[in-house]
C-alpha positions in Angstrom: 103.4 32.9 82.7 102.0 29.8 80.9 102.5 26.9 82.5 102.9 22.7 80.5 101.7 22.1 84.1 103.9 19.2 84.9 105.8 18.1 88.0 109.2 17.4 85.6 111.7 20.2 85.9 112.7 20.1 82.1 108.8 21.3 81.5 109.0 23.7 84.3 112.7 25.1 83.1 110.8 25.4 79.9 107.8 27.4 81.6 110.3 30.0 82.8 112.3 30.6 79.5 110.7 28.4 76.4 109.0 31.1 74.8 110.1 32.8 71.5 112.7 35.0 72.2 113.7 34.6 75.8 116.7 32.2 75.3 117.9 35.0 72.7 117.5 37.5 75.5 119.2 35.5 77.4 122.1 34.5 75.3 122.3 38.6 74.2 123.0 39.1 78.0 126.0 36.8 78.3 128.0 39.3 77.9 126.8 42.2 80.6 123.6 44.7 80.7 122.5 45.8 78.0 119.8 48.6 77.7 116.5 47.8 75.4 118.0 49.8 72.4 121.1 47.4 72.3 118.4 44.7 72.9 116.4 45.5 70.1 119.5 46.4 67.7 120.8 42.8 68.7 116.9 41.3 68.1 115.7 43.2 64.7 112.9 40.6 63.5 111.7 40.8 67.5 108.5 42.8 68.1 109.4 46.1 70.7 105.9 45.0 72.3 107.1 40.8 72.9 110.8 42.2 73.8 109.4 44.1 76.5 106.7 41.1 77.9 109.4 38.6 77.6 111.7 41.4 79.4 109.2 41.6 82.3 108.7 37.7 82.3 112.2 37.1 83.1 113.0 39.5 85.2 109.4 38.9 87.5 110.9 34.8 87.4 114.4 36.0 88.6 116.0 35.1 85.4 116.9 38.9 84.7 117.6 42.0 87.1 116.8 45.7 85.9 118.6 48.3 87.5 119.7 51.9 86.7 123.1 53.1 86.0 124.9 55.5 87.8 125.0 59.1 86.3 126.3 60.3 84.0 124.9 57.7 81.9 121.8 56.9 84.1 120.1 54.1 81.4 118.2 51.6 82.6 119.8 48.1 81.8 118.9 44.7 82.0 121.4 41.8 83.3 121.2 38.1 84.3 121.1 37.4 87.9 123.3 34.4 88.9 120.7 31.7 88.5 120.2 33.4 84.9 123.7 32.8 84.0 123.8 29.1 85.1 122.0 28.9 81.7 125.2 29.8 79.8 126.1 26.1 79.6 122.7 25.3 78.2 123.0 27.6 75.8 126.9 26.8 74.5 124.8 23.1 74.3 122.1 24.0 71.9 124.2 25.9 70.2 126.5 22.7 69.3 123.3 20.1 68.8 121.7 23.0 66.4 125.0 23.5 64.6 124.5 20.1 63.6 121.0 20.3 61.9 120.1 20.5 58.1 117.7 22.7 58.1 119.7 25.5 59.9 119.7 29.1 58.0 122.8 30.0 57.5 121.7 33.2 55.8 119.8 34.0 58.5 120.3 37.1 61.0 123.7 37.2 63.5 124.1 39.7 66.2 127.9 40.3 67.7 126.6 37.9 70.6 125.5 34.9 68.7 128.9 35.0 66.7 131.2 35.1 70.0 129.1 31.9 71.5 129.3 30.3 68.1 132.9 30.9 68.9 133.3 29.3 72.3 131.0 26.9 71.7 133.1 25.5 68.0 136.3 26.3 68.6 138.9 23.7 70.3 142.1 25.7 70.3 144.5 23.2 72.4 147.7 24.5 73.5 146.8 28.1 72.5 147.3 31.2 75.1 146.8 34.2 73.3 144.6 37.3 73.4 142.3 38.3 70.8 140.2 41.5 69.8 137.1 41.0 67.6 135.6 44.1 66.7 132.4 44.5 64.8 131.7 48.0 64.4 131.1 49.7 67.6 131.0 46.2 69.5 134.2 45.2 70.7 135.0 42.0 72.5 137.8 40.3 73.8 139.0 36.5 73.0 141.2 35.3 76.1 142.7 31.6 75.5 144.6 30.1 78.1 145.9 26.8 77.7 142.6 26.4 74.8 139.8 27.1 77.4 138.2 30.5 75.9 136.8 33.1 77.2 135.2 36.2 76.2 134.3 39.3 77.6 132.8 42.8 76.1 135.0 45.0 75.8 138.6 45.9 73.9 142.0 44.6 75.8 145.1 47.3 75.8 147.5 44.9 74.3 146.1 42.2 72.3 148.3 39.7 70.6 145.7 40.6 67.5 143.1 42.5 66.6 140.3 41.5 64.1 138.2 43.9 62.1 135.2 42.3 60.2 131.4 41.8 60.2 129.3 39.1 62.1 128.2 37.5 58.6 132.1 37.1 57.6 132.7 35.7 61.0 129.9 33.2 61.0 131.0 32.3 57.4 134.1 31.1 59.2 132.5 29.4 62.3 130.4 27.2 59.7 133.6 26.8 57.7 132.0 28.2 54.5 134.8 30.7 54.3 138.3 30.2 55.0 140.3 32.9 57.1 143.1 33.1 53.7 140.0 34.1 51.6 138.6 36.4 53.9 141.7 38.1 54.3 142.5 38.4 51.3 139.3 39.8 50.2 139.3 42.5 52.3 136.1 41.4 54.2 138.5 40.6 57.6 141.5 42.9 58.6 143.5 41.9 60.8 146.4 43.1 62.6 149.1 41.6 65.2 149.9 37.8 65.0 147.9 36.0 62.2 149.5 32.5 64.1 146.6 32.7 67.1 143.9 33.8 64.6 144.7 31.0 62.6 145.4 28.3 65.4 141.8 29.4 66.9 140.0 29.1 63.5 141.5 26.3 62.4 140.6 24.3 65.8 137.0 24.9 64.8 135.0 21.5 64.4 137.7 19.7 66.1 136.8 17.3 69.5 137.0 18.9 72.5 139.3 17.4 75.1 
């Protein structure tokens, strides 16, 4: 591990994970273990060679776990211990001060992850209780509002309030606010189903100030 070698705990913090690619490890393992396929499907522009170093980096500084599954799937997954996950709050915070740069791509790759913190990091939905289903493609996840506090978790709810169908470039569009939900609905690039009232109380809360 390379080391600024400083005293200061902001250099050290950035010993452990300031190298390309392990915050977006990180952040791709908010959600739950992932195995290195779904690591590498999440990370295209990655190399397989620098996933896997920054892989064993984390994991040798306690940042990550790898374990094996239990049969029958028996894969080898990687997940964040609980000191890893005390960097969830960092991350929802760079997510906001970079949301607010000129120079960020807004073309630029977005994996399922990246779109769902965009979410909870943007979106202000006071007064809301509702759960929502975002699915894109074979990743499903699962919006839960209470009282406008959100929170997400991987996977697909039984009985949702609404379900979205769309892609993670049509949802970013919407967390920027370059596309409006009407337009995206009505071009066919976001189905939904259920109440449209949450889906449009929790987009429209985006870019609002958080109690």
């Amino acid at each position: 591990m390379r080391s600024y070698g400083e005293a200061c705990t902001m250099a050290h913090a950035l010993d452990l994970v300031g190298d390309r690619w392990a915050l977006l490890l990180v952040r791709e393992l908010l959600f739950g273990p992932r195995r290195f396929t779904d690591l590498q499907r999440a990370l295209p522009r990655a190399n397989s060679r620098i996933l896997a170093q920054r892989l064993r980096e984390l994991t040798g500084t306690g940042v990550l776990r790898r374990r094996r599954l239990a049969p029958p799937a028996g894969a080898n997954v990687y997940e964040l211990t609980d000191w890893g996950t005390d960097l969830e709050p960092v991350i929802l915070h760079l997510g906001r001060w970079g949301s607010r740069s000129p120079h960020l791509n807004v073309d630029g790759d977005v994996s399922a992850v990246s779109a769902m913190i965009a979410l909870r990091a943007r979106a202000s939905p006071v007064g809301l209780t509702a759960g929502i289903v975002v699915r894109f493609g074979e990743d499903h996840f699962t919006v839960r509002v209470t009282e406008g506090r959100i929170h997400v978790t991987r996977d697909a709810t039984a009985e949702p309030d609404a379900v979205i169908d769309t892609d993670t470039v049509t949802f970013a569009a919407l967390i920027t606010r370059r596309l409006a939900l009407s337009a995206a609905t009505e071009s066919g690039r976001l189905r939904l189903a259920g109440a449209s009232a949450p889906v449009a109380q929790l987009f429209g809360s985006i870019g609002e100030t958080r109690p």
